[in-house]
N, C-alpha and C positions, 0 to 999 in steps of 0.2 A: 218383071212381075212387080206389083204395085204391094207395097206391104201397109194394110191397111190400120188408117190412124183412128185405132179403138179410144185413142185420150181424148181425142174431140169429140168423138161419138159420145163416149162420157158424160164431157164437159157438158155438152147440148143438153142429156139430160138433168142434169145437175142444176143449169141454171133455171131451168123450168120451175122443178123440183122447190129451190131456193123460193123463189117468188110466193108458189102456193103457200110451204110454209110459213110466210112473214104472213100473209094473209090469216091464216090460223094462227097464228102468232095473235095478232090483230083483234084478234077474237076471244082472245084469254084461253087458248089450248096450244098447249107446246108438245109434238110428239114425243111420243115415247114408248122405245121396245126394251124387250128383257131380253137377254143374250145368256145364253145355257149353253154350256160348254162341259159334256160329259167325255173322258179321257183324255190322256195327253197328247193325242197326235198332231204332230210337228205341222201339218198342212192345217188342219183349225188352227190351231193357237196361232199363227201366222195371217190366216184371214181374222181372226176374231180381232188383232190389232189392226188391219185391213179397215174394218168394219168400225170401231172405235174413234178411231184417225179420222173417216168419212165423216162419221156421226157428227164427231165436235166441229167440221168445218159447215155441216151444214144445219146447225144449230139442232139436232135433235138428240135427245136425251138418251141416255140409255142407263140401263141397270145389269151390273155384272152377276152371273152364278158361274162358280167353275165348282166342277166334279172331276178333278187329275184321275182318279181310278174309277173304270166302269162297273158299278155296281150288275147286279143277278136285273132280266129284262122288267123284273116282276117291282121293281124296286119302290116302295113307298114316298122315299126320298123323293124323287123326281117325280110321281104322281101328286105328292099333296102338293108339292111346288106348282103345277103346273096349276092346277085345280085353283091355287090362290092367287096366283096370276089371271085366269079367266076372269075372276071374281072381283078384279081389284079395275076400274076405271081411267086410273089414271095413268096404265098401262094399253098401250095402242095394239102392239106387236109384239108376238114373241119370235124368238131365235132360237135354234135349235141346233150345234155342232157336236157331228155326235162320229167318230170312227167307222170309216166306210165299212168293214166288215162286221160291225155290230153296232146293235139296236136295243128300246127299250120300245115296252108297251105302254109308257104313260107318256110319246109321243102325238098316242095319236089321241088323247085328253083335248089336245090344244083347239081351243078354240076357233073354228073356220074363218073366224071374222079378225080373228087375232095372227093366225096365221101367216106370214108374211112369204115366208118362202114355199107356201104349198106342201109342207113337208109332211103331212096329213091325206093327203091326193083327195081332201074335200074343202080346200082352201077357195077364199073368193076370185083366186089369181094363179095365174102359172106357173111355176117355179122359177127364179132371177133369171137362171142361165138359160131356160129354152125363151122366156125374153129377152133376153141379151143377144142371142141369135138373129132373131126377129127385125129388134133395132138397130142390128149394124146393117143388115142385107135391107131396110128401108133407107139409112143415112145414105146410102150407097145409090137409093134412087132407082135400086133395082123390079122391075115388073115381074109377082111371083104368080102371074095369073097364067096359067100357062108351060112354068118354067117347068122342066127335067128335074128333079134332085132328088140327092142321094144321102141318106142320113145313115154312118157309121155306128151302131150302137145303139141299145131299145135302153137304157134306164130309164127308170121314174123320173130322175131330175133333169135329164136333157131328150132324150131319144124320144120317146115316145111322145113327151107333151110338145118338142118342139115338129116332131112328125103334124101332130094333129093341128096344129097353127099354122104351118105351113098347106096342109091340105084346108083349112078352113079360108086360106087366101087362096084357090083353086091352082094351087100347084098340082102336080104331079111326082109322089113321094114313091120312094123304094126304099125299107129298111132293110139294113144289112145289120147282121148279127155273127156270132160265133160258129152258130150250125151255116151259114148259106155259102153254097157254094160257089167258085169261084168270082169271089165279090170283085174283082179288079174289072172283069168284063161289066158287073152292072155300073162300077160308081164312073167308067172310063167314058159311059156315055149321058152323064150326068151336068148339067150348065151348072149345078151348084153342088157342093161338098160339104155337107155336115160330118166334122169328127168327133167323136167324143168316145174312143173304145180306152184310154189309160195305156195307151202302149207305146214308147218313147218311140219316136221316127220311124215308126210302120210303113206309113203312109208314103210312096215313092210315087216317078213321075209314070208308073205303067198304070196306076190307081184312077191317075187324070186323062180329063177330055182335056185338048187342045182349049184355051181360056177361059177355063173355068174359074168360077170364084169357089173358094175354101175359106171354110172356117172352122178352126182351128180352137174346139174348147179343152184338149187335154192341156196340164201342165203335168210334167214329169222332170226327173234328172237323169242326165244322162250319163254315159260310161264315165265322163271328165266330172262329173261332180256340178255341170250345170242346167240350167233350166233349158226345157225346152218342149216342145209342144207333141200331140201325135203322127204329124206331117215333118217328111224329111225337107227341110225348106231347099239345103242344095239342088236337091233330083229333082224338084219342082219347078222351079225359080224363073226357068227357060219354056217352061210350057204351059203354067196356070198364070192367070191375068193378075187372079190377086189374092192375096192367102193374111191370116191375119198371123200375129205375130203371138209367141208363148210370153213373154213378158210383155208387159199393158196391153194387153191384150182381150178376149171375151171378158176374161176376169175383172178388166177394170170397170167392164160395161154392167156387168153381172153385179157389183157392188153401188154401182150409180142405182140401176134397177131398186134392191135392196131399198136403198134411200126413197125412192120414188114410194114402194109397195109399203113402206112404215108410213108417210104420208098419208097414202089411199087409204088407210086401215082409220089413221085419226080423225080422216075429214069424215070416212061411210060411220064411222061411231058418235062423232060428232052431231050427223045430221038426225042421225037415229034416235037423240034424246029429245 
């Protein structure tokens, strides 16, 4: 089995990326997003330095807000913020990391135009990860006109939107969810495997069709205390063609995207004055 190299898929986009910004660079506009960081959960505060690290190597600017404890949904705090962020020009993008089992309502304030990660679901753009998806199973050269596949998982940030992209490249999508039953029969005859349900080595090789391509957006820890993705890679290894990996993995393409979609935000604001 081929474990697919998400750092060059990355890099591909990165360098693009680079290019346009020195172009808007060029021009007297230097992007720039706001990064909001409400609670302490160990998974943001580790992509938010992710995100940071990215940033400075690819010359775009950013502006920190941390919130370590999660205020009531209704929170004033984070609405008058957001609100002066819309209002403010010399902000492209905002960011938004906010603990998977809760929310605020002065997320969805943010500006569609400023919205970088879709986190709004009226954003100009898809959410990173169901692009990151997208861009790796293109690097790959793969034809989705046609294809079989099987997306594990309906959330807003990966399931669904990367369902609807996929069927918008005239795939043939089947979502699996929590209620469907015996999902092993549908994803087993599936050419391509989207995962994304959070659940450490689920995913075995009775899941797969003989070489198939998997990819693999969970990161989790497992029993031993390490990383590891929602595909059991052993049970796999010998039967799927090519599965991406839990470390550099969707995540690195996911945060290249990132970089891309703060760009697209400065150039479409840019063009709009």
């Amino acid at each position: 089995m081929e474990i697919i190299n998400c750092k060059q898929v990355a890099l591909s986009i990165e360098e693009n990326t680079l290019v346009n910004i020195h172009k808007l660079k060029e021009a007297g506009v230097i992007p720039t997003v706001a990064i909001i960081r409400i609670g302490d959960d160990e998974g943001n505060i580790s992509y938010q330095k992710s995100i940071i690290k990215k940033c400075e190597s690819m010359e775009i600017q950013y502006k920190l807000y941390e919130y370590d404890k999660v205020e009531e949904r209704s929170s004033s705090r984070y609405l008058d913020l957001i609100k002066n962020l819309n209002r403010n020009e010399s902000i492209h993008g905002i960011m938004v990391l906010i603990p998977k089992n809760s929310t605020t309502d002065a997320i969805t304030f943010i500006h569609s135009g400023k919205d970088v990660d879709n986190i709004t679901g009226k954003g100009d753009m898809y959410p990173c990860t169901a692009e990151a998806v997208i861009a790796i199973l293109d690097y790959m050269n793969i034809n989705l006109e046609g294809a079989n596949v099987a997306v594990m998982g309906k959330s807003n940030k990966v399931g669904k939107p990367v369902s609807e992209m996929l069927m918008n490249r005239d795939a043939t999508v089947t979502v699996c969810h929590a209620k469907t039953v015996n999902t092993h029969e549908i994803t087993s005859r599936a050419d391509i495997l989207v995962v994304a349900i959070g659940v450490p080595k689920f995913v075995d090789e009775k899941f797969i069709k003989k070489d198939a391509v998997i990819i693999d957006v969970g990161i989790n820890v497992d029993e031993e205390g390490k990383l590891c993705g929602d595909v059991n890679l052993d049970s796999v290894k010998d039967k799927a063609k090519a599965c991406t990996p839990a470390v550099n993995g969707v995540g690195a393409v996911t945060t290249a995207i990132l970089m891309k979609s703060i760009y697209l935000c400065a150039y479409k604001q840019t063009r709009a004055k």
